[in-house]
Legacy VTK file of the C-alpha trace (Angstrom):
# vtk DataFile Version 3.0
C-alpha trace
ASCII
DATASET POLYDATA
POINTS 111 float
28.690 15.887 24.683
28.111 16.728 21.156
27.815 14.502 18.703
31.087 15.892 17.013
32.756 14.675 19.737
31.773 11.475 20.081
32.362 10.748 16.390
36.155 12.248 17.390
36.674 9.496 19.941
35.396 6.440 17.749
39.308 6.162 16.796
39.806 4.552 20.496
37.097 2.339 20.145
38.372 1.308 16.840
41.896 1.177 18.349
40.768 -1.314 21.254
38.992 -3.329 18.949
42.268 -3.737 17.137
44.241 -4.517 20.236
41.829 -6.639 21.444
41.531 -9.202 18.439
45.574 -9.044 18.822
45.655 -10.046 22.483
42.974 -12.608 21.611
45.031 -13.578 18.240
42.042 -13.262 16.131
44.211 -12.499 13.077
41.811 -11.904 10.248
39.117 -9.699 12.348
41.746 -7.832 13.727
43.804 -7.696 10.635
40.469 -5.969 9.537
40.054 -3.506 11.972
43.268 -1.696 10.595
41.765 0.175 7.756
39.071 1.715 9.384
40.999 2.663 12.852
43.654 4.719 10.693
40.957 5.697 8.540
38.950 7.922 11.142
42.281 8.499 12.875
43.455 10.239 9.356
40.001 12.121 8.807
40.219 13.852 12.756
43.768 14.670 11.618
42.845 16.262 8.595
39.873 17.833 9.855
42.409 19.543 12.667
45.263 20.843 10.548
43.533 24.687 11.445
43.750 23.974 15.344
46.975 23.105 17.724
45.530 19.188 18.292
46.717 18.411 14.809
49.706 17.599 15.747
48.196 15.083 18.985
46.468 13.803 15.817
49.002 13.469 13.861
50.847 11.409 16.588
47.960 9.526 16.779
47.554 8.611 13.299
51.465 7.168 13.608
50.919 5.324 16.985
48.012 3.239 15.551
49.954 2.929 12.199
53.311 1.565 14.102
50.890 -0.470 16.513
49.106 -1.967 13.327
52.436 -2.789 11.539
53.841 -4.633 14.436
50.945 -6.651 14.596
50.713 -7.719 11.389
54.361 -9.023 11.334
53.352 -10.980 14.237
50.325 -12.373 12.464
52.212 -13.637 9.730
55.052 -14.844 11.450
57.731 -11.823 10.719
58.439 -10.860 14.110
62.456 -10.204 13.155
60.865 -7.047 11.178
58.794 -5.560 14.212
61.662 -3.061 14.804
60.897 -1.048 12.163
57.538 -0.340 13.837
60.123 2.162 15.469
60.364 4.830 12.668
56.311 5.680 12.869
56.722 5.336 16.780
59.181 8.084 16.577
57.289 9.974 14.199
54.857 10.536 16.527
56.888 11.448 19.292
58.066 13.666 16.992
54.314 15.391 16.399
53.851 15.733 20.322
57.154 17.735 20.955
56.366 19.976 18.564
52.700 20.514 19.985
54.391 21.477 22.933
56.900 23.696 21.667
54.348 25.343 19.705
52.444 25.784 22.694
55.179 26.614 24.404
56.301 29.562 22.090
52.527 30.547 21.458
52.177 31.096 25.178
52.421 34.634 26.471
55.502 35.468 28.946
53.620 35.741 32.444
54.504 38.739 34.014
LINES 1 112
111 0 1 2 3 4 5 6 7 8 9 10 11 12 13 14 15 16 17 18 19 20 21 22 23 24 25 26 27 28 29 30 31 32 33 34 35 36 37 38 39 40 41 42 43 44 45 46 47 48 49 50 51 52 53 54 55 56 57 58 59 60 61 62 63 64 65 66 67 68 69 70 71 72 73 74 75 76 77 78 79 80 81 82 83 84 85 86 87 88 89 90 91 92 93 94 95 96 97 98 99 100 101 102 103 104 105 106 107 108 109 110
């Protein structure tokens, strides 16, 4: 494994860091780990933009973002606004159909 690829999956560990100071309501630390999860999660996106995965990235970068959001509000206590953690949700959802319809029309017909 290079060491380009490592550095590409540090998002995840960031990511379960995150999750985990949620789970264990650690508010501040995991309040914290916010900036530098999207952070790396927005440089692999931007370093992709040339390459199909962009868009996986892309979807990425608005999963953590939604996930981050919705933990926040129930950090401080704002749980009725949690719902909106929906329109970055969909976002990505968004980002991964169109990798695979741009897969799908980049594909050559088998004959």
């Amino acid at each position: 494994m290079s060491n380009g690829s490592r550095f590409d999956n540090i998002h995840i560990l960031l990511w379960l860091m995150k999750d985990t100071c949620w789970m264990l309501e650690w508010k501040v630390l995991g309040t914290l780990m916010i900036a530098p999860t999207i952070g790396v999660a927005l440089y692999l996106a931007a370093k992709s933009t040339a390459e199909d995965i962009f868009w996986i990235n892309l979807a990425i970068c608005f999963w953590i973002t939604a996930n981050a959001y919705w933990m926040v509000c129930e950090f401080v206590d704002l749980e009725m606004y949690k719902d909106y953690a929906g329109f970055p949700f969909a976002l990505g959802l968004l980002s991964v159909a169109v990798f695979y319809l741009k897969s799908r029309v980049t594909q050559p017909v088998a004959q």
